[in-house]
KEKE-3310 file (N, C-alpha, C; in steps of 0.2 Angstrom, whole numbers, plus 5000, padded with zeros to 4 digits):
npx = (5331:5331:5334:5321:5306:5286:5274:5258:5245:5227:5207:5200:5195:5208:5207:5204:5211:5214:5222:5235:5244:5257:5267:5276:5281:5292:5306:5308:5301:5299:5289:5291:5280:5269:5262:5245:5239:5244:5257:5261:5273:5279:5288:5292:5297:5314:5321:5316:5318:5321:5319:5317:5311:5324:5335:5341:5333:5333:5321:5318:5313:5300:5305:5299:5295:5286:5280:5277:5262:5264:5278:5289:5293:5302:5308:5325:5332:5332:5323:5324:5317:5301:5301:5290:5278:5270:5257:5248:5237:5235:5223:5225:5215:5209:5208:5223:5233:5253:5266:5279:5282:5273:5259:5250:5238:5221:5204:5195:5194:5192:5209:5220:5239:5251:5265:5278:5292:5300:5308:5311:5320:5321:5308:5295:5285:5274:5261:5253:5256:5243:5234:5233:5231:5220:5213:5213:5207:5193:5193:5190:5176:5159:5154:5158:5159:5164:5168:5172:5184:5189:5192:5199:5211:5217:5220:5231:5240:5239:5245:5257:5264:5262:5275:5284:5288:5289:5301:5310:5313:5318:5331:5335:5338:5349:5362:5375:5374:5361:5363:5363:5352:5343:5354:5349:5335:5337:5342:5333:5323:5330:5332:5318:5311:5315:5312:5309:5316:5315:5325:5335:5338:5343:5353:5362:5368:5374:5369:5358:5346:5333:5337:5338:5325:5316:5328:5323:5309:5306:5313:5309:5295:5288:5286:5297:5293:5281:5287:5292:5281:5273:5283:5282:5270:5271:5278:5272:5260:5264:5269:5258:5252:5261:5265:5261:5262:5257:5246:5251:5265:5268:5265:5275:5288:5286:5289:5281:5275:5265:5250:5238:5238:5245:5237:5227:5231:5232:5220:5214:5222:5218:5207:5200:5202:5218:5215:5207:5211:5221:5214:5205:5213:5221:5216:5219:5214:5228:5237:5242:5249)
npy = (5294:5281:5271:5270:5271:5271:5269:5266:5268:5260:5263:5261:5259:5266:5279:5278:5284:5287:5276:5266:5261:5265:5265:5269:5273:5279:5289:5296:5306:5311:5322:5338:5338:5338:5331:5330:5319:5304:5292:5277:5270:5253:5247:5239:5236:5243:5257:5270:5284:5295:5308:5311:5323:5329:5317:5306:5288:5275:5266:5250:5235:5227:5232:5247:5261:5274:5289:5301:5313:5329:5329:5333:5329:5322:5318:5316:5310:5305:5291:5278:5274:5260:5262:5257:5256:5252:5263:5271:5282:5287:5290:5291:5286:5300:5300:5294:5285:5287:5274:5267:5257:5239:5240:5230:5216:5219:5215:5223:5233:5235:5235:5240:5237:5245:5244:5251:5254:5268:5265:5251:5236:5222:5218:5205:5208:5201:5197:5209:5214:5207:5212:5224:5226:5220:5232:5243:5237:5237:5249:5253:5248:5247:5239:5238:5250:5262:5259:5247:5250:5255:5248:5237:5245:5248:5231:5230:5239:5232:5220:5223:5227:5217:5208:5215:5213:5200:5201:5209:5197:5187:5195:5193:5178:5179:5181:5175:5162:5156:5158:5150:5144:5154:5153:5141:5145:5154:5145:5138:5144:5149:5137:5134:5128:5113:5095:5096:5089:5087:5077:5081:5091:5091:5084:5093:5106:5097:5094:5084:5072:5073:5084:5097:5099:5098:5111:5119:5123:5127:5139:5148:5145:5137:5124:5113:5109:5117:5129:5128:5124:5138:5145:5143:5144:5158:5163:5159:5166:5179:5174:5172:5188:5196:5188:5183:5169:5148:5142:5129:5129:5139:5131:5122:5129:5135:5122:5114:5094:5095:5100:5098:5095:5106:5116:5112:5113:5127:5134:5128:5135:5148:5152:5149:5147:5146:5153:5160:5168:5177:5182:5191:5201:5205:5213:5227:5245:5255:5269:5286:5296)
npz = (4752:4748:4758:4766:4772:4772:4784:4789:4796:4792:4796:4785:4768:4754:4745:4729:4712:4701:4687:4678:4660:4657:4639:4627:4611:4608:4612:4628:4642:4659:4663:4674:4689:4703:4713:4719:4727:4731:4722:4713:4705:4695:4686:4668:4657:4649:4654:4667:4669:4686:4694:4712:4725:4725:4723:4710:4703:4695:4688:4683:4676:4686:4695:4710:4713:4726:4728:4737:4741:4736:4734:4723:4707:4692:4676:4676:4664:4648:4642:4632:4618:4618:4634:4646:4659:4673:4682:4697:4705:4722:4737:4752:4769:4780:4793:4793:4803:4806:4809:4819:4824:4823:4828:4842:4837:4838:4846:4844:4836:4818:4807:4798:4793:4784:4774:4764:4755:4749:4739:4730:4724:4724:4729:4725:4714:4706:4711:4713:4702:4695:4700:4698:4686:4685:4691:4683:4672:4677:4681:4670:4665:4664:4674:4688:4700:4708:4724:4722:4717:4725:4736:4728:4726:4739:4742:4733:4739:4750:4749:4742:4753:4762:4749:4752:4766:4764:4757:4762:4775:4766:4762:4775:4773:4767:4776:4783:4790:4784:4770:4762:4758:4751:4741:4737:4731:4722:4714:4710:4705:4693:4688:4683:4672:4673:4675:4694:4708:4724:4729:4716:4720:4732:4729:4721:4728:4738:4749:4764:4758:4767:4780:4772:4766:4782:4786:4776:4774:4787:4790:4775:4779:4772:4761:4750:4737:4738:4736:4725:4714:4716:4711:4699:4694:4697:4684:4678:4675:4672:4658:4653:4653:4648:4636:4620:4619:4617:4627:4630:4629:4637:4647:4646:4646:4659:4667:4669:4670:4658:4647:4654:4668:4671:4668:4679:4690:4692:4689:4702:4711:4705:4705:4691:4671:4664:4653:4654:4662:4657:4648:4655:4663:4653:4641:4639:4638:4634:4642:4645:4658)
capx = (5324:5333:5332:5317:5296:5282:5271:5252:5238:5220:5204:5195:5198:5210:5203:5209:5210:5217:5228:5236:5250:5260:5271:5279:5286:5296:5310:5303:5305:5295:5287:5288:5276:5271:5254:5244:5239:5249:5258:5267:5276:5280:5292:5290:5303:5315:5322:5313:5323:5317:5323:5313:5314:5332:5336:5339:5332:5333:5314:5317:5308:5299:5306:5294:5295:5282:5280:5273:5259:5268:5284:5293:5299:5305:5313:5332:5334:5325:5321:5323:5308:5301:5298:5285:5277:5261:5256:5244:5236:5227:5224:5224:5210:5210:5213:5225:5239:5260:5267:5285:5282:5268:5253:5246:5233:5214:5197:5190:5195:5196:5214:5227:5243:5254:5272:5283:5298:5301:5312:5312:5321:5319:5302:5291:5278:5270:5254:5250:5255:5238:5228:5235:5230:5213:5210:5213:5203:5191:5190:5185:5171:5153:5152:5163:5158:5171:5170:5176:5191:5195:5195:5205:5219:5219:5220:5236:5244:5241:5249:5266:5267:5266:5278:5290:5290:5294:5309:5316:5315:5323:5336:5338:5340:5359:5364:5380:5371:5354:5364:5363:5345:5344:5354:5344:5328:5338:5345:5324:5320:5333:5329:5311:5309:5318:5308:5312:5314:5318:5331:5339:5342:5348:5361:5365:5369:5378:5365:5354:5336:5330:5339:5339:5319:5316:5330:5321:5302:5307:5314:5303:5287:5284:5291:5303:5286:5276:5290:5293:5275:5272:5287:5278:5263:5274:5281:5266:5255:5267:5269:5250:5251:5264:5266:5259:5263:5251:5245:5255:5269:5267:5268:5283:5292:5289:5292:5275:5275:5259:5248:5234:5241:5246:5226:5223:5233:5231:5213:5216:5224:5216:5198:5199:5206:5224:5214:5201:5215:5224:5208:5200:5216:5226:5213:5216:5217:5234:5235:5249:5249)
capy = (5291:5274:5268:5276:5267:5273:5266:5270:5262:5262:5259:5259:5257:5270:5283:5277:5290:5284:5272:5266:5258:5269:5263:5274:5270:5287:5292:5300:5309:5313:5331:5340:5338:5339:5329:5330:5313:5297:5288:5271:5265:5249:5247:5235:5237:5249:5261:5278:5289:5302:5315:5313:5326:5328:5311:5300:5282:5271:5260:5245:5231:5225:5240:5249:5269:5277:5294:5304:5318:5335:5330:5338:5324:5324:5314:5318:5311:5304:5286:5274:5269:5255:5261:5255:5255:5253:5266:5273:5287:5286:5294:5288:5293:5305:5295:5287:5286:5282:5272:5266:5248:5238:5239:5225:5214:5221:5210:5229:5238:5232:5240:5235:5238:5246:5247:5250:5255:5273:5262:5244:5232:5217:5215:5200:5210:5197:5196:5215:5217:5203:5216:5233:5224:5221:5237:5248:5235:5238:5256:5255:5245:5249:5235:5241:5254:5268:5257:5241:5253:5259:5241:5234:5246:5246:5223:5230:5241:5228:5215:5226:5227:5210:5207:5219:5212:5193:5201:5207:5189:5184:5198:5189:5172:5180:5179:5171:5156:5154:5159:5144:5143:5158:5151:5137:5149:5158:5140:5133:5150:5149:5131:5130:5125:5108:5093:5097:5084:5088:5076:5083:5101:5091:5081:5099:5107:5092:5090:5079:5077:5076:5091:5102:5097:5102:5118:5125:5121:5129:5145:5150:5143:5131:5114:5114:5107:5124:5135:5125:5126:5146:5150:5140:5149:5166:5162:5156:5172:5184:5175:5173:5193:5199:5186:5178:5161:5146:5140:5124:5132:5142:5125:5118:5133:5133:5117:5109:5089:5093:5106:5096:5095:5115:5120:5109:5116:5134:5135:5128:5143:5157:5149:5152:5143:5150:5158:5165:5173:5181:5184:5196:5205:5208:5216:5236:5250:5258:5277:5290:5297)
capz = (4751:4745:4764:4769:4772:4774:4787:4788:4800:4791:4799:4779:4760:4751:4739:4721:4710:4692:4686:4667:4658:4649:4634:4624:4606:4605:4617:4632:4648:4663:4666:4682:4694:4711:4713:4725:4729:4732:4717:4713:4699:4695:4680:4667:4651:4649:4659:4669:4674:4690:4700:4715:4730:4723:4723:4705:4704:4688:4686:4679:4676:4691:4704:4714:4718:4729:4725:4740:4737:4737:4732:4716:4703:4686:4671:4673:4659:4643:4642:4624:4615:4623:4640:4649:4666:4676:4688:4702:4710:4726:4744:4762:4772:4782:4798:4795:4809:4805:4815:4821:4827:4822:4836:4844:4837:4842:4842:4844:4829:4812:4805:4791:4792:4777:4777:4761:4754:4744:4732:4729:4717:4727:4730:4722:4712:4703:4713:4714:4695:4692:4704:4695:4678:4687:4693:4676:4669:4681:4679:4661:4664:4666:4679:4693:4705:4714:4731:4723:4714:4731:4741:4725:4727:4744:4742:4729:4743:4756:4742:4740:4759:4762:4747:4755:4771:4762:4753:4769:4775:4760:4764:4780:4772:4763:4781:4783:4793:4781:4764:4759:4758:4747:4734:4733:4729:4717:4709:4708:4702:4688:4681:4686:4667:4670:4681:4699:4714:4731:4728:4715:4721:4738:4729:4718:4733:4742:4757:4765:4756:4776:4782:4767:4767:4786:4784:4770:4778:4794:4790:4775:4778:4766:4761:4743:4734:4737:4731:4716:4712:4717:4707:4693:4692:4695:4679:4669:4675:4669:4651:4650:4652:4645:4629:4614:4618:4619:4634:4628:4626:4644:4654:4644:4650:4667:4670:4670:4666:4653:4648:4661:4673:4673:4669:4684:4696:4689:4691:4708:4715:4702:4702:4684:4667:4662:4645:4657:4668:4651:4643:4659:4663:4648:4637:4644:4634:4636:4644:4644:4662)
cpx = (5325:5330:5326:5311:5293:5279:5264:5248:5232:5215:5200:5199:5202:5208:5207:5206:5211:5223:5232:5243:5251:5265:5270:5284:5291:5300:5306:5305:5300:5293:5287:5284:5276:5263:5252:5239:5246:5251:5265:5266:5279:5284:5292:5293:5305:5318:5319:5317:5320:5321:5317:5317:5323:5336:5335:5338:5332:5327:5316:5314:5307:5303:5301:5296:5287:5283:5275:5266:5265:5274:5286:5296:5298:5308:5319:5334:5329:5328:5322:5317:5307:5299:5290:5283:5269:5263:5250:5244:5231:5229:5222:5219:5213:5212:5217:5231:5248:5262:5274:5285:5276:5264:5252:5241:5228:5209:5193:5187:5196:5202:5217:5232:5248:5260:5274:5287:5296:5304:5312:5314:5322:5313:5299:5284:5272:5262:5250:5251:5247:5233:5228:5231:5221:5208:5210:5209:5195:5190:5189:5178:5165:5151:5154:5160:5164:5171:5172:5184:5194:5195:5201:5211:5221:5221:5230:5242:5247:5247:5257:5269:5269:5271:5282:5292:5293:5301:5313:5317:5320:5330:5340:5342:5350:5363:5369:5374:5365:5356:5362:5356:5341:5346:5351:5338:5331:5340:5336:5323:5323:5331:5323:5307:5311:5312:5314:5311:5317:5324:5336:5343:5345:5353:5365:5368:5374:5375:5360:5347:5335:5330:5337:5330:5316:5319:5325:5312:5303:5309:5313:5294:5282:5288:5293:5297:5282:5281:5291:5286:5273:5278:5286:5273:5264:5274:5274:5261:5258:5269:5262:5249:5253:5268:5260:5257:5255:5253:5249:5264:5271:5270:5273:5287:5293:5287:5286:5274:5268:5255:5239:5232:5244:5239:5226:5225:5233:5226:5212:5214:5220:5208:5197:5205:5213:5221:5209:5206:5219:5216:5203:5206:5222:5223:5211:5220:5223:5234:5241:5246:5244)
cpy = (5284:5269:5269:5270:5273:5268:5269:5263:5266:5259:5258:5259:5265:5274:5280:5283:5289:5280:5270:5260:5262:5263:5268:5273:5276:5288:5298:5300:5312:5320:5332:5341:5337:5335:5328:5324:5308:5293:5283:5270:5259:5249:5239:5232:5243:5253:5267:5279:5294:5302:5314:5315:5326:5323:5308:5292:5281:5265:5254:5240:5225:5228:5244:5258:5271:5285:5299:5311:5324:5335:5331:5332:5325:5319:5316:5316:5305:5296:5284:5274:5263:5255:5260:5255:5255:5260:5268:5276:5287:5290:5290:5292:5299:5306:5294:5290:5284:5280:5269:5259:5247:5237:5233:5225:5217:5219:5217:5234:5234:5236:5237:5242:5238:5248:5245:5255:5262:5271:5256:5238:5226:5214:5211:5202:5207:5197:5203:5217:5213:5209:5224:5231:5224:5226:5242:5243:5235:5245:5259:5252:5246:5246:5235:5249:5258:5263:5251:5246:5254:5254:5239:5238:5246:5237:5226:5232:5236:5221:5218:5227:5220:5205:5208:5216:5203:5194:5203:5202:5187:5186:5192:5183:5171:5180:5174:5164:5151:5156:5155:5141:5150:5157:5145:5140:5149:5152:5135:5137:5149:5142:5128:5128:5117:5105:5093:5093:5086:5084:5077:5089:5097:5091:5088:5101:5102:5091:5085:5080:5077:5083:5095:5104:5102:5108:5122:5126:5127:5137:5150:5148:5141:5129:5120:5114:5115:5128:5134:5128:5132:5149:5148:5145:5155:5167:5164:5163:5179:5183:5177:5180:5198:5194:5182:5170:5156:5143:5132:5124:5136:5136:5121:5123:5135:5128:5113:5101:5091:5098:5104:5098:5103:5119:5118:5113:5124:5136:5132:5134:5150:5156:5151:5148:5149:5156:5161:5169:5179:5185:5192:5198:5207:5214:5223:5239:5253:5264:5278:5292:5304)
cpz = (4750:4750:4767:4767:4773:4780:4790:4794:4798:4792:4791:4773:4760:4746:4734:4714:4703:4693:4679:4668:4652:4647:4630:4618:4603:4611:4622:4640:4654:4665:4672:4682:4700:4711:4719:4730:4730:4724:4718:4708:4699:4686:4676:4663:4650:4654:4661:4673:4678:4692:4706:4723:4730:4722:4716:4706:4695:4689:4682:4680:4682:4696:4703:4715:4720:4730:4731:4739:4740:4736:4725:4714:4698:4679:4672:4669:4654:4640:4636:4624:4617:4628:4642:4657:4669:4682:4691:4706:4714:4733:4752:4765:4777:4790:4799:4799:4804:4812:4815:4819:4825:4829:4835:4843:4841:4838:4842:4838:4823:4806:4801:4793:4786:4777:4770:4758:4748:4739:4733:4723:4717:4727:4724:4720:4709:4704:4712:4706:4693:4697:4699:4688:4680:4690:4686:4672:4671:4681:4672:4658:4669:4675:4685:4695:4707:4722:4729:4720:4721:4735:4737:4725:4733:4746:4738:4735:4749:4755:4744:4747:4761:4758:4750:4762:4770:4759:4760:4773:4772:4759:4769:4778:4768:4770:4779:4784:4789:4772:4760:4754:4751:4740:4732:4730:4723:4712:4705:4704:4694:4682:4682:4678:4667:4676:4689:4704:4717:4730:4725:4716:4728:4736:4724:4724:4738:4748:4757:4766:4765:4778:4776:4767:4772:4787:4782:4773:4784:4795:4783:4775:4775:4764:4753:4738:4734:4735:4725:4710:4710:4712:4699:4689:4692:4687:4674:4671:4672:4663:4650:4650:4651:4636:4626:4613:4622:4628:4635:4630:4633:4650:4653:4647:4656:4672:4673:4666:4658:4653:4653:4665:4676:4674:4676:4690:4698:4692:4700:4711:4712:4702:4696:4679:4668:4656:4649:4659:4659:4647:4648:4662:4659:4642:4641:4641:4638:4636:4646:4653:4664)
residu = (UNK:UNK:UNK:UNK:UNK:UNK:UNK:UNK:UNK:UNK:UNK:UNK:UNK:UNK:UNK:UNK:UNK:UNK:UNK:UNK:UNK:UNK:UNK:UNK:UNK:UNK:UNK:UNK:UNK:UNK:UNK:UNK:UNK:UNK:UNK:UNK:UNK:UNK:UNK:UNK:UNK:UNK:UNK:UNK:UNK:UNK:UNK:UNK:UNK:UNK:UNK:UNK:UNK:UNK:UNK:UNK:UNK:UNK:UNK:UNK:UNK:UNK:UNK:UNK:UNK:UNK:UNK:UNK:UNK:UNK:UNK:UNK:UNK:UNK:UNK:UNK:UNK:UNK:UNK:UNK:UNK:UNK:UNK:UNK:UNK:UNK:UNK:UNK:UNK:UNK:UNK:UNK:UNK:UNK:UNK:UNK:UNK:UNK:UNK:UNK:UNK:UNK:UNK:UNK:UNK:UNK:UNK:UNK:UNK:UNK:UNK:UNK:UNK:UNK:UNK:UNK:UNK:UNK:UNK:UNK:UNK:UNK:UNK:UNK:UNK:UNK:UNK:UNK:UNK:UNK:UNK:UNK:UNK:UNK:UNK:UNK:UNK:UNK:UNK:UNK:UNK:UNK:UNK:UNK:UNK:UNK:UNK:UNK:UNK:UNK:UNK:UNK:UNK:UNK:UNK:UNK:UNK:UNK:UNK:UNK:UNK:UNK:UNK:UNK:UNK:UNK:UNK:UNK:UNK:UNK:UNK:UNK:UNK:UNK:UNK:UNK:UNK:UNK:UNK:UNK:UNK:UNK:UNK:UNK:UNK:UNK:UNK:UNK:UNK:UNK:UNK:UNK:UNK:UNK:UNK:UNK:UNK:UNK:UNK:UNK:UNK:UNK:UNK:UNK:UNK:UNK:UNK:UNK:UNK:UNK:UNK:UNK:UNK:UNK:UNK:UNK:UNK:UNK:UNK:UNK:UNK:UNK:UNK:UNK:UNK:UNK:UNK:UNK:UNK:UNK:UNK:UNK:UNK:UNK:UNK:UNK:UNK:UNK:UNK:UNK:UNK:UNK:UNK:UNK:UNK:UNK:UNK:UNK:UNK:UNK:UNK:UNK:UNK:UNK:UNK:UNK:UNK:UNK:UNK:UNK:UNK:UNK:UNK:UNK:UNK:UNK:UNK:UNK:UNK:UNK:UNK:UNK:UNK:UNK:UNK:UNK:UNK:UNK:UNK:UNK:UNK:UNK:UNK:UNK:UNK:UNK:UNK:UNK:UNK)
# end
């Protein structure tokens, strides 16, 4: 199952069914079952242990398992205190096709394409945990309908595919040829607290700001500048929604000159303050499964 996709063509939304965040201040362990919908976990502290279709996996924070309907899994073994995890249960219509290879663009039919991984502890979940937060927040509110629940998880699904197919990219980039380019992600990613210039990370590295520039632009699809940024506001959306700290405090951590200049370009991208964005998806009761 480790190496294993799915891959779905749908012509509409996906049924969404329930969803939650469990956390657990007692040792704990997953009951059999066999459900008969679709479920993903997304881990978040902690470790969950499953058996699924015979196969053990270990959840940890920020991996992905997809949980087929009809399949048999389990806790094989019982969890610290502490654990935590998001999850989601939903159904494919009735439609929908699998498919091998992605079909050819059509102006005829409107389809989405959905492909990913039975395990994952690669992928970049950041964007789909701000939608998962916004859909349990979303199904506790009067103001929210069953057809917006079932486009927002279907925008979550479509999220984790397109994450999935960035991180096999990213595979790619470990390539002998393009490794290089890789550790530079992972060396931005690590000190994205400090002030970053193109030309410092060239002269780290030992190349030329030009080339490294062009390089890094050219095979993934955005200048140095945009990933510094994106991995900015990764950062700071996942303190705003998993800590305490102030919004001050947020932008001196990932590496923003000023707390400004961080609102500014926050609300940019999220159409919303940074205390709007904490304030409308952090506040959700928390459910056992």
């Amino acid at each position: 199952m480790i190496n294993d996709n799915i891959h779905k063509i749908i012509n509409g939304p996906v049924t969404f069914h329930s969803a939650g965040l469990f956390v657990s201040d007692v040792p704990w362990a997953h009951a059999p079952r066999k459900n008969p919908n679709e479920e993903i976990i997304i881990g978040i502290s902690g470790i969950l242990f499953l058996e699924v279709d015979n196969l053990t996996y270990e959840i940890k924070e920020n991996d992905f398992i997809y949980i087929p309907a009809g399949v048999s899994f389990r806790g094989h073994k019982t969890s610290n205190k502490g654990l935590s995890f998001y999850w989601f249960h939903f159904q494919f219509p009735q439609d929908t096709k699998e498919f091998t290879m992605l079909p050819l663009p059509s102006d005829e039919q409107q389809i989405a394409e959905i492909s990913l991984p039975l395990f994952s502890t690669t992928i970049n979940l950041s964007k789909a945990i701000i939608l998962i937060n916004q859909l349990i927040s979303g199904m506790k509110s009067v103001q929210f309908n069953k057809a917006f629940l079932h486009y927002l998880v279907t925008s979550i699904l479509l999220e984790i595919s397109e994450a999935a197919r960035l991180s096999q990219e990213v595979q790619i980039l470990k390539e002998p040829r393009h490794r290089f380019l890789h550790f530079v992600m992972e060396w931005i990613q690590m000190n994205i607290t400090n002030s970053l210039t193109i030309e410092d990370i060239a002269n780290h590295f030992g190349y030329n700001k030009a080339y490294l520039s062009h390089t890094f632009s050219k095979n993934t699809g955005m200048t140095i500048s945009q990933f510094i940024l994106q991995a900015r506001l990764d950062k700071a959306k996942s303190l705003l929604l998993n800590s305490n700290d102030s919004i001050t405090k947020i932008a001196i951590d990932c590496g923003f000159k000023d707390e400004k200049y961080f609102m500014r370009v926050f609300k940019k991208q999220e159409q919303m303050t940074p205390s709007a964005f904490r304030s409308a998806l952090r506040h959700i009761k928390l459910n056992n499964i």
